[in-house]
LUMDO-39318 format. One record per atom (N, C-alpha, C, O): x, z, y. Coordinates in pm, whole numbers, plus 50000, padded with zeros to 5 digits. Example, Ala and Ser with C-alpha at 12.3 -4.5 7.8 and 13.67 -1.06 7.14 Angstrom:
BEGIN
513195078049431/512305078049550/513205078049670/514245084649668/512855070849775/513675071449894/512905078750003/513415080450114/
This chain:
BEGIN
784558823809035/785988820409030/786398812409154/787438815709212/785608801409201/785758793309348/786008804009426/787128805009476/785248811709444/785238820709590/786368830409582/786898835109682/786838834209421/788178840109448/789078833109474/789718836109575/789408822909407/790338811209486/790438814909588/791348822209628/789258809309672/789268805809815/789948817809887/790828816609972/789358831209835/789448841809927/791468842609960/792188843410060/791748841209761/793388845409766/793958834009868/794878836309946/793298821709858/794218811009963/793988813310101/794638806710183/793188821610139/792808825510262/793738837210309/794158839510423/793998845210170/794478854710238/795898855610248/796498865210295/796658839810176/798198835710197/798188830710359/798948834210449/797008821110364/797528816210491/797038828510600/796998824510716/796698841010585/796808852410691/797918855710735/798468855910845/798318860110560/800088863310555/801188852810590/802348856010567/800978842610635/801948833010654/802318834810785/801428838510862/803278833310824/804008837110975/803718822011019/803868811110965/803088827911180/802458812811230/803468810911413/804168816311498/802968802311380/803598794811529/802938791211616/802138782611579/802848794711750/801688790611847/800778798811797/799648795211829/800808807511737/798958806511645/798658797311566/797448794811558/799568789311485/798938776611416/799558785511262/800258795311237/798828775411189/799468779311044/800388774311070/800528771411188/801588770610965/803308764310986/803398751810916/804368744310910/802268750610865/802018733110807/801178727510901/801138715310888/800488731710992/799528726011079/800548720911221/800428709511265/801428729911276/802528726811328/803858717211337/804428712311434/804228716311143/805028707011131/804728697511141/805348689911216/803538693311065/802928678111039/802318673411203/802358661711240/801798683711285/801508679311406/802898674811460/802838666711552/804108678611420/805578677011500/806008664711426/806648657011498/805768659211258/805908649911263/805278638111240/805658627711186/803818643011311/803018631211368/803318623011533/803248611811584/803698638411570/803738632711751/805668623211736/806008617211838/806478622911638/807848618711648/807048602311616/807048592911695/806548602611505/806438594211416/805348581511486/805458569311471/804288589311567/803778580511688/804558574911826/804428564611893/805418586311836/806288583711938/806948572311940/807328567612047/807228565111800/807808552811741/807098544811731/807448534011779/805778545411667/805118533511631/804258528911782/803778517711798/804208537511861/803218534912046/804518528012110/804448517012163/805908536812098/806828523512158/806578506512140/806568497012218/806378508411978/806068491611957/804568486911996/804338477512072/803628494611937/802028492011989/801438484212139/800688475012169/802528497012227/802178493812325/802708480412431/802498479612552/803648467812321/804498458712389/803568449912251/803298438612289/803198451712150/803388447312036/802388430212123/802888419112143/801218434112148/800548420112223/800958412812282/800478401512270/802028414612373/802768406812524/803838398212442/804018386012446/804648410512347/805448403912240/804988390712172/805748381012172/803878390312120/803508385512063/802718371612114/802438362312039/802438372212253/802038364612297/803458353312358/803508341012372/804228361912377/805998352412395/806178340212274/806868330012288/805378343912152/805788339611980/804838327212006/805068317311938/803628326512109/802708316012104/801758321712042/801028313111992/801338334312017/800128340411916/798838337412024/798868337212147/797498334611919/796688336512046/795928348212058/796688357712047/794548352512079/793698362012100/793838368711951/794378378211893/792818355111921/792538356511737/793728357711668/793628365911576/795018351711679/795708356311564/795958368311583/795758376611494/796418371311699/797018391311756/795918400111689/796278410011625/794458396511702/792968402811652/793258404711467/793288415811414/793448391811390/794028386311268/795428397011254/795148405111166/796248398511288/797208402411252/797208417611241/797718424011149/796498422911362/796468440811350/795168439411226/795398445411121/794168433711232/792998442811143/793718436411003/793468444610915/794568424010938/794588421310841/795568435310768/795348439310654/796808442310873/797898450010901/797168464210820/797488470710720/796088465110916/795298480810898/794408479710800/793988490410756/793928468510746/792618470810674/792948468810516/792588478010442/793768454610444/794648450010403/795378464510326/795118467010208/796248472910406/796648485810287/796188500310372/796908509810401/794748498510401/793708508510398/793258513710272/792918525310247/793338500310170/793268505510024/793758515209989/793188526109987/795368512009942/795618528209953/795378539610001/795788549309937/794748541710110/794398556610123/793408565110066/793218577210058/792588550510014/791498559009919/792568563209759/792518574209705/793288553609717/794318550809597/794768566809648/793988576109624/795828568909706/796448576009745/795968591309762/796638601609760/794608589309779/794298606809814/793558607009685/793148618509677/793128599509567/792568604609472/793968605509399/793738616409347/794918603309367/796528605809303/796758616709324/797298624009240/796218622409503/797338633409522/796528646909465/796998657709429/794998641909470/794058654509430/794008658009275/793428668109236/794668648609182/795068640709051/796148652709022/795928662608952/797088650209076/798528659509075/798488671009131/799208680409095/797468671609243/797388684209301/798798688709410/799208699809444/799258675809442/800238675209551/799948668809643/798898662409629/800668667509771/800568659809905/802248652809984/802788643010036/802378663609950/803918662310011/804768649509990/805388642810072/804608648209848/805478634709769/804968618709847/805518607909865/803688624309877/803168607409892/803458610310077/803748600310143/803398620210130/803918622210297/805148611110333/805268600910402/806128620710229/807418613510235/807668601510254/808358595610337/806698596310117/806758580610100/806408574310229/807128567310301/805268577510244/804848569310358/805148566510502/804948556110564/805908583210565/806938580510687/807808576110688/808358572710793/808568573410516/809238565410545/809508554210544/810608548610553/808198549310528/807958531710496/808398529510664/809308522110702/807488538010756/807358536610915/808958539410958/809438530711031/809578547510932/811168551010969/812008536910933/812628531811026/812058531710827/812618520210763/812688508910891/813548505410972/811218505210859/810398494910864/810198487611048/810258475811085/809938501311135/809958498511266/810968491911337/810818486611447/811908492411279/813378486811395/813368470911397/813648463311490/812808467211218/812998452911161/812268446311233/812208434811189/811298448611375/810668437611455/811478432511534/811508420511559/812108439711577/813738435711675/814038420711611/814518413411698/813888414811494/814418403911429/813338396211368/813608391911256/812318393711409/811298382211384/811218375411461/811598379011572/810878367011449/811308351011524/809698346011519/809528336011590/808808349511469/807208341711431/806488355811420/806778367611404/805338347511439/803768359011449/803578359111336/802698366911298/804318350311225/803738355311072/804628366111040/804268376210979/806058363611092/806738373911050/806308388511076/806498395910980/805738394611191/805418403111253/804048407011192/803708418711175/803278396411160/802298400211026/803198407310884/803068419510884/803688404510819/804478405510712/805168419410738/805048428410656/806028421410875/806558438210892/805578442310893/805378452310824/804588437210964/803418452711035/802758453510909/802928464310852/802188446810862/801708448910726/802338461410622/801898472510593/803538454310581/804158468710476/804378480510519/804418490610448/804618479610697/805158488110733/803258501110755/802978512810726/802698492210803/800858501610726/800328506310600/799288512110571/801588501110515/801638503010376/801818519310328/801358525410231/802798523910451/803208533910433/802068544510531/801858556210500/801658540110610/800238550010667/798938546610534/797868552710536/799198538410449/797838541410376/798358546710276/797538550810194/799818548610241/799888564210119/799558580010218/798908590410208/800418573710302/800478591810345/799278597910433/799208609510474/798298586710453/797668595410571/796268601210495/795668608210577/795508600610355/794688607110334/795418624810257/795188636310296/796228620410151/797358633810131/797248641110246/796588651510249/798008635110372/797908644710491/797028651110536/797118663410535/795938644910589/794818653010612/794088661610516/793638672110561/793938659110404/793918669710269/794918678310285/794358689210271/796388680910312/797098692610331/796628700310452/796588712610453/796258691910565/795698699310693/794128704510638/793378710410715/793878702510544/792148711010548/793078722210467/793158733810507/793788717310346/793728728810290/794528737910329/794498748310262/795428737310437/796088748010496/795238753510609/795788760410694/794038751110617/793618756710735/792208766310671/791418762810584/792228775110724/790578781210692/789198777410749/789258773910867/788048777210698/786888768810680/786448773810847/785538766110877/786628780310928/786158784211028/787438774711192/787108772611308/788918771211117/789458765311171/790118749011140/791108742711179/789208746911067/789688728911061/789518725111195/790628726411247/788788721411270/788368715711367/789488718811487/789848709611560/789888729011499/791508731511560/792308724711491/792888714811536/792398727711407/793308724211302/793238706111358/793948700211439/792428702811301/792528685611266/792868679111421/793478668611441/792188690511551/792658683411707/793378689511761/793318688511884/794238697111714/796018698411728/796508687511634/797608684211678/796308682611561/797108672411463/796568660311587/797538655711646/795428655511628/795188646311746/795798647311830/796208637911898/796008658711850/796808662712001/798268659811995/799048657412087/798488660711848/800228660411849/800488641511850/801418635011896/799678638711805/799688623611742/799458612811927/799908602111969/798688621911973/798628612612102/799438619312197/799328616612316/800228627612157/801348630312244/802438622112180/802878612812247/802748623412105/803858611912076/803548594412111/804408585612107/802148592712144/801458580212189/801098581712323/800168575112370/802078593812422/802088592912530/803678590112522/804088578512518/804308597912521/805888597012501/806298583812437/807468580712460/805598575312363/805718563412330/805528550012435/806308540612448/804618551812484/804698538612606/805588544212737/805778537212837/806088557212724/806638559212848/807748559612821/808368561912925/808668558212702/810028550312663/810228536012660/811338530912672/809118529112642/809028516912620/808948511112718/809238499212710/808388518212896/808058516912986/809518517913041/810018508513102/810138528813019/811598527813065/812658516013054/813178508913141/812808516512900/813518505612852/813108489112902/813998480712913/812048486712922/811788475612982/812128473413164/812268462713224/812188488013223/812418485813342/813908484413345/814448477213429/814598491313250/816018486613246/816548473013215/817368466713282/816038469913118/816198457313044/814738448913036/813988450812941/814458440813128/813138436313148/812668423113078/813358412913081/811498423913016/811678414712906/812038415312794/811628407912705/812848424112779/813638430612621/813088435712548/813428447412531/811918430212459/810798436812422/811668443412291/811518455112256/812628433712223/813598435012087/814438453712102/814378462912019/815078453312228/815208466712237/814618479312233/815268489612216/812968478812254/812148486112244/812008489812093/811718501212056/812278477811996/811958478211876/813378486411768/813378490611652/814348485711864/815358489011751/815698505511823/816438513611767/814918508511969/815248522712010/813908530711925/814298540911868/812918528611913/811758534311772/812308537411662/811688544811585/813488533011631/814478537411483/814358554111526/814168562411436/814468557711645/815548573411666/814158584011624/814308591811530/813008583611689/812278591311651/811448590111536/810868600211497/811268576011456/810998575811310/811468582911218/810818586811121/812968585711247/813458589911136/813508609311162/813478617811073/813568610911277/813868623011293/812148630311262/812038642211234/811258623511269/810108624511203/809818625611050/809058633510994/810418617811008/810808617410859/811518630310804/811058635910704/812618635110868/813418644310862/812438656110884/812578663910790/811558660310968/810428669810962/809988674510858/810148685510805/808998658910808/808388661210701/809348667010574/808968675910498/810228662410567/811198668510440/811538682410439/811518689110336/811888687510568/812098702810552/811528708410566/811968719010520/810238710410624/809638717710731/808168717210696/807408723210772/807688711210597/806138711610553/806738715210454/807898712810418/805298725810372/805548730810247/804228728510157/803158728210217/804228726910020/803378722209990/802368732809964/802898743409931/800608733109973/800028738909985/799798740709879/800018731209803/799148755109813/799388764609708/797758757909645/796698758809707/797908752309526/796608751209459/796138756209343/797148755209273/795198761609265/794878765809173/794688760509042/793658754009060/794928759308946/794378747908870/792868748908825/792628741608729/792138753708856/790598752508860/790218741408948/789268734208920/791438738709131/791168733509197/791518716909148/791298707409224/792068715309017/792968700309032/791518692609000/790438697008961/791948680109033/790568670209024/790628663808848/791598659808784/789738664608823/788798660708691/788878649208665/789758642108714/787908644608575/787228629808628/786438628008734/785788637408779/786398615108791/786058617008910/784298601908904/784248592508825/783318605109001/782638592608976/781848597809131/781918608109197/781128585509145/780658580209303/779178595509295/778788602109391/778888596309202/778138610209260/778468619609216/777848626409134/779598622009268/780268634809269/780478643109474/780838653909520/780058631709522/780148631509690/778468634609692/777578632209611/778498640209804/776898642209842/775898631409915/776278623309999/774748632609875/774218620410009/774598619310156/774938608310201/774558630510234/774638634010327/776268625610348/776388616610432/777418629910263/778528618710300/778638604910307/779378599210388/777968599710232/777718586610217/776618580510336/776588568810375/776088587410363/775468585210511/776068583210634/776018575010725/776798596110598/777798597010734/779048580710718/779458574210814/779328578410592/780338568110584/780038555510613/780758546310652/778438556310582/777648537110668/777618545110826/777808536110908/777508554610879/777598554511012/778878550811070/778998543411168/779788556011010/781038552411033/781038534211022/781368527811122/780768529010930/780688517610931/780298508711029/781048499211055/779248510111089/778558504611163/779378506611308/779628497211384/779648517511328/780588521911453/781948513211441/782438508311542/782498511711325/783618511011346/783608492611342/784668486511355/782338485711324/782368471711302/782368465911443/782368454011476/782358475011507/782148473211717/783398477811744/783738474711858/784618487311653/785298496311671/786948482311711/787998488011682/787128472011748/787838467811709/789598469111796/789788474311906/790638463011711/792058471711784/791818466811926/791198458311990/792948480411943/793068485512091/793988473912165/794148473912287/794548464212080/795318451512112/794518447212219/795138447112325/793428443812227/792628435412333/792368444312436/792168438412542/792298456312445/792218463212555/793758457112662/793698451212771/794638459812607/796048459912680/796038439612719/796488434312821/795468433812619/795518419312677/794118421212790/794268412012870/793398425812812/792468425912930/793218433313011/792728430413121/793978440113029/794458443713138/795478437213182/795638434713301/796278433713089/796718417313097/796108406913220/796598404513330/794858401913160/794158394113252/793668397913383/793328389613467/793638409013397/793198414213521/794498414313606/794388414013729/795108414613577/796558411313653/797458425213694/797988427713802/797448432713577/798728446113507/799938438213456/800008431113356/800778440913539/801928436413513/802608438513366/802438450013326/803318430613281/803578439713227/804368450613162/804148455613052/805408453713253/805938464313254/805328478213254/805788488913214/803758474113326/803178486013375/801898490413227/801188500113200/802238474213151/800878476913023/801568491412921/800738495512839/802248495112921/802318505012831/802078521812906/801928532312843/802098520213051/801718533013122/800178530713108/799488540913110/799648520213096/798168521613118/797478523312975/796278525612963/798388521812867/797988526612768/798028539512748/797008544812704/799268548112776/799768560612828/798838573012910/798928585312904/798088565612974/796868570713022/795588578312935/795088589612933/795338562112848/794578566012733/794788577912609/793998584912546/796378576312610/796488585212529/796808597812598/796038605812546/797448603712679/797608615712767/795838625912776/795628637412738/794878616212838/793668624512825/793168632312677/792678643412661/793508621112574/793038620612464/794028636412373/793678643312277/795428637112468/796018645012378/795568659712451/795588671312411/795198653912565/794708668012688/793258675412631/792988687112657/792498667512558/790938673712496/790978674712322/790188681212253/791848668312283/791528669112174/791788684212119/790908685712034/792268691812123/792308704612063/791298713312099/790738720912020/790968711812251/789528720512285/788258712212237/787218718612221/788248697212211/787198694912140/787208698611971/786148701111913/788408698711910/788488705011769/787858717811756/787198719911654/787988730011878/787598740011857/786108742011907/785398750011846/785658735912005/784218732012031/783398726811887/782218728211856/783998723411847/783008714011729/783008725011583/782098725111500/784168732911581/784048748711505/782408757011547/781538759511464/782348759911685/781478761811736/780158760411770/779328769411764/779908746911812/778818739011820/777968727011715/776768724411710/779058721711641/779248711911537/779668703911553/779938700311668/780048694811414/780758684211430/779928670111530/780358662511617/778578671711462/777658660511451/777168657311614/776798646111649/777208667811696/777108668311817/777778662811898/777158658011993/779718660911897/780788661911938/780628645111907/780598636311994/780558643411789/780408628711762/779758621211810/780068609611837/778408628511835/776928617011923/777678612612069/777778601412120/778148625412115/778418618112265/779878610212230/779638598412255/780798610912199/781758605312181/781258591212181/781718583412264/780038585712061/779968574312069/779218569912154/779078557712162/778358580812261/777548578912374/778418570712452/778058560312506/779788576512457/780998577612607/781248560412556/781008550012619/781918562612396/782178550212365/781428532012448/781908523112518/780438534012400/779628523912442/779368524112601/778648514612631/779588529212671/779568532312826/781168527212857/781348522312968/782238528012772/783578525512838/783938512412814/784738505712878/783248509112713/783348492712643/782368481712729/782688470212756/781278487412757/780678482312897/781068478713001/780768467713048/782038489813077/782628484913140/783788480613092/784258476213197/784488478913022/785608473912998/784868457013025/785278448513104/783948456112954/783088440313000/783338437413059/784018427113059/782878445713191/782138442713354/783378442813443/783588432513507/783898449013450/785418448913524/786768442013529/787648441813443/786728435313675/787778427113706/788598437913801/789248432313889/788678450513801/789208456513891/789928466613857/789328476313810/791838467213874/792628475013835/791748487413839/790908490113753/792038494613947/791648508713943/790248515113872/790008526813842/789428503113857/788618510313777/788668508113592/787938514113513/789618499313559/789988498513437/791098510913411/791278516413303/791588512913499/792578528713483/791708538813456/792038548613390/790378536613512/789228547913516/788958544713347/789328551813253/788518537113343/788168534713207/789348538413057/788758539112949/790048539313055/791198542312967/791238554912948/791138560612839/791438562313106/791268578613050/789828582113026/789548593512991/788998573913041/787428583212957/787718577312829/787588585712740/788148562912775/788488560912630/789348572312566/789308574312444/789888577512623/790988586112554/789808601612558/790068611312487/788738601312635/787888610912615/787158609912501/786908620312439/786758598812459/786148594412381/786968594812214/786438598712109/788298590012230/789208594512132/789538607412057/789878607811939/789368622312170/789098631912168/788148638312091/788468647012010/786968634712111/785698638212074/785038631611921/783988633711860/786048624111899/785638617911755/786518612911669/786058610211558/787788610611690/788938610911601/789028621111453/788828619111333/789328629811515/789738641811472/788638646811412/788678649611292/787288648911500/786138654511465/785698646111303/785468650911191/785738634911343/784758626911225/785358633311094/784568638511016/787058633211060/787828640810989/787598651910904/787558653410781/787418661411033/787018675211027/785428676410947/785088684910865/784768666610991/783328668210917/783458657810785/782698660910693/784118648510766/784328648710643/784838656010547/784508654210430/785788666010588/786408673410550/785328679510510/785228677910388/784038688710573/783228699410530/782178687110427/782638690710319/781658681410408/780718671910338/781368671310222/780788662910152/782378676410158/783028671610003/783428685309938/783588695910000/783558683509821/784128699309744/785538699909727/786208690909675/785918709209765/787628708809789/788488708209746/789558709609804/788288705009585/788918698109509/789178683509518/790268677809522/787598677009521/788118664309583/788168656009692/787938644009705/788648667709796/788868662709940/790118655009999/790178654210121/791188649009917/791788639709943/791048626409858/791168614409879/790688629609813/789568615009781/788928614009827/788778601809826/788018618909899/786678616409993/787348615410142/786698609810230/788558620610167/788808619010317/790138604010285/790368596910382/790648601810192/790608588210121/790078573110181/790538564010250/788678576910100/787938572910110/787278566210256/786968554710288/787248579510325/786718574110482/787828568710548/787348559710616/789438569110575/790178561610613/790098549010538/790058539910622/790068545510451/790098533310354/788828524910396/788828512710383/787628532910453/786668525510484/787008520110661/786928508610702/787288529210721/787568524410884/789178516910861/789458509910958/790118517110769/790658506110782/790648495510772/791238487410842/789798492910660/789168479510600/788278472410708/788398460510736/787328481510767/786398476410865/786838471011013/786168468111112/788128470810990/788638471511131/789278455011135/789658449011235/789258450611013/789268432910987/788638428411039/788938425411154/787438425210990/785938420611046/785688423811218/785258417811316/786068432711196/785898439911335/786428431211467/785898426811570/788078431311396/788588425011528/788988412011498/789918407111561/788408405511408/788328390311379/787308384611456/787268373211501/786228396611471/784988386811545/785098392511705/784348386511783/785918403011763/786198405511867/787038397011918/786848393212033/788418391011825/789148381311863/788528365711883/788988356011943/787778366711837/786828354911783/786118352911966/786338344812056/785298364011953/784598361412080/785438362612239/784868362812348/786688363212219/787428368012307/788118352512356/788188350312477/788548343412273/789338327812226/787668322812284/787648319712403/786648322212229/785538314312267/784688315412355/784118304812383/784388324212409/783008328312495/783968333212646/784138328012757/784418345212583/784868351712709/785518364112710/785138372512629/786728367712813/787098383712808/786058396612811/786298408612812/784938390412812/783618404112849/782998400012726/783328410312667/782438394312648/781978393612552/782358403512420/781418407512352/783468406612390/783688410612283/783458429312313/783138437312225/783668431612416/783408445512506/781908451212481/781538462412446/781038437112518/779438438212524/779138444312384/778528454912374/779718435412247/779478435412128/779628448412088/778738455812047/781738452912112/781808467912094/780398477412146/779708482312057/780118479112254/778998489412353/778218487012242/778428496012161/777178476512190/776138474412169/776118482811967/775198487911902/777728480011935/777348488111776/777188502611818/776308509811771/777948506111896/778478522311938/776918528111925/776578536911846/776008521112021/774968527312080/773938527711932/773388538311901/773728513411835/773438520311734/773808529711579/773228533111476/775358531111654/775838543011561/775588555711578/775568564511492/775278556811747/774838569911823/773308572211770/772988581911701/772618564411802/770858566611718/771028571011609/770468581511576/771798564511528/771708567911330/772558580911319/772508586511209/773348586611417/774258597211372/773328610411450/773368622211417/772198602211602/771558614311648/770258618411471/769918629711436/769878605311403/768568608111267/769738619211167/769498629911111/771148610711177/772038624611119/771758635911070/771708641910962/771498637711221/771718652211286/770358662011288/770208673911261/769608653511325/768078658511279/767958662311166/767818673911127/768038648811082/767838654810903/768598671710885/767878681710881/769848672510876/770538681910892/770028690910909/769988699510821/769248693311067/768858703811097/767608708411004/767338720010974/766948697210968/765568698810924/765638704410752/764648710110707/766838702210666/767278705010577/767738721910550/767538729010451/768548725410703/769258740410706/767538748610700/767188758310633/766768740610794/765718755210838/765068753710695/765208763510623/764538745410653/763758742910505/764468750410380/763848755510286/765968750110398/766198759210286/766078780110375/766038790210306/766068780010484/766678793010541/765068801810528/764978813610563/
């Protein structure tokens, strides 16, 4: 009965009239990911400098994004076992772009770094309903041979709007210099018209009721996922926000008018590979795509350490955005294959809920070492998890292999 399922949902999304070559849900949601980033990278990419005007220091800016992201990361595990519950996605989409449509303009009017805790917070409230739903509509609109496109066109769309985002923000500040408040109330225009996407233009994906989720319990996931989710762990405890990148370039003496093009950088490469690494990893595998990613990782955070020198911190941003490429999307995509597809908004849930949460700790002790020791210290720390997330994800990958030939 599974495999007829599968076959009839396979053979709607044949019949579905596509765009680019994409399915027409893989398209929208990539269109209103790249609007909806386009808004939130306007603010991202000022959000530190801003914040440093308020008197914030290392650690609170460190404190404020991981408490922001990790804090209602909960929900996304909440959120994708509801939607696999109901056997919908769409409802909780809504909700959640439009927490971000609302919510973005209201920084224009904080006066304190707590306040700006307090927006950014609810306003993440609304990325931890909608973003495991989402990626559960992107597996299940895509066929088992094209997730990996699938999930790095959705990267690709997301860091194109996180290119188009610091390069409005980049404008508006050269007009109005200093005006960080204007940056915050021009992010209203593409939030909402993002919002407006999602409402017309995604449709909800066709499920079976064989497919709706059951009861649900912790071994119902395979070993092999739960492996992969302490790797993730461990990676992502070195993994900490991208806030301190833009304050080191800060210190190196990037003006900053110019800090949101140099973020712009990062994301431009990242939106330039990510779709040919989605389809590479169809090909080659996921687990592969991932090793070097966190190879590159720990090599860019190194130098991010070691370097007092513009031009080679520009160097460094676009291999981060290589690195973004190669494991964003991917890790996704292979969570996606590790779970049964019924309950794959709970298990992909699940792994956002875990890298949001982890991203507290993370950049509490990055902020930590950043206020005490030094601008290279917290860089060293990042390199040094990466490299043993890369070992435990290369034993991964072995087991894996050693598992396929043993049963073949």
């Amino acid at each position: 009965m599974k495999d007829k399922n599968c076959k009839l949902l396979n053979e709607d999304r044949r019949n579905e009239k596509k765009i680019l070559g994409l399915e027409r849900n893989i398209f929208f949601v990539g269109t209103t990911s790249f609007l909806t980033d386009t808004a939130t990278k306007m603010i991202y990419a000022i959000m530190p400098l801003f914040l440093m005007t308020l008197g914030a220091t290392k650690t609170e800016i460190s404190l404020i994004e991981g408490i922001s992201e990790s804090t209602a990361s909960v929900l996304k595990a909440l959120s994708g076992w509801w939607s696999d519950k109901i056997g919908k996605n769409k409802p909780f989409m809504i909700i959640g772009y439009a927490f971000t449509a609302i919510l973005s303009p209201m920084f224009s009017m904080v006066t304190s770094p707590l306040q700006v805790l307090m927006v950014r917070f609810t306003e993440r409230v609304g990325k931890g309903i909608r973003t495991a739903p989402r990626d559960s509509l992107i597996a299940g609109s895509s066929s088992d041979h094209t997730k990996g496109r699938s999930f790095g066109f959705h990267k690709a769309m997301d860091n194109s709007g996180a290119i188009l985002g610091p390069l409005l923000a980049f404008g508006i500040l050269s007009l109005f210099p200093g005006d960080y408040r204007k940056v915050f109330v021009f992010a209203a225009i593409p939030g909402f018209l993002g919002l407006i996407s999602i409402i017309f233009f995604v449709k909800e994906v066709k499920r079976h009721k064989t497919e709706r989720l059951g009861r649900i319990t912790l071994k119902d996931f395979s070993p092999k996922y739960y492996a992969f989710l302490g790797i993730v762990f461990i990676f992502t405890l070195g993994n900490s926000t991208d806030a301190l990148l833009l304050i080191k370039a800060s210190d190196i003496g990037v003006k900053a008018v110019f800090i949101p093009i140099v973020y712009l950088i990062f994301n431009s490469v990242s939106a330039i590979f990510s779709v040919p690494a989605g389809i590479l990893s169809d090909k080659i595998g996921r687990e592969r795509l991932i090793i070097f990613g966190y190879l590159l990782y720990a090599m860019v955070y190194f130098g991010f350490g070691r370097t007092n020198i513009q031009g080679v911190l520009i160097l460094l941003f676009a291999l981060y955005g290589l690195y973004s490429a190669a494991t964003d999307g991917i890790q996704k995509a292979l969570v996606s294959d590790l779970i049964d597809q019924k309950k794959r908004g709970t298990g992909l849930g699940l792994y956002n809920c875990l890298v949001g949460i982890t991203l507290l700790p993370a950049s509490v002790i990055a902020g930590l070492l950043y206020d005490h020791i030094n601008n290279r210290a917290p860089f060293y720390y990042g390199s040094i998890m990466a490299l043993v997330a890369a070992m435990l994800m290369l034993i991964f990958y072995w087991q894996g292999n050693k598992t396929v030939q043993a049963n073949s």
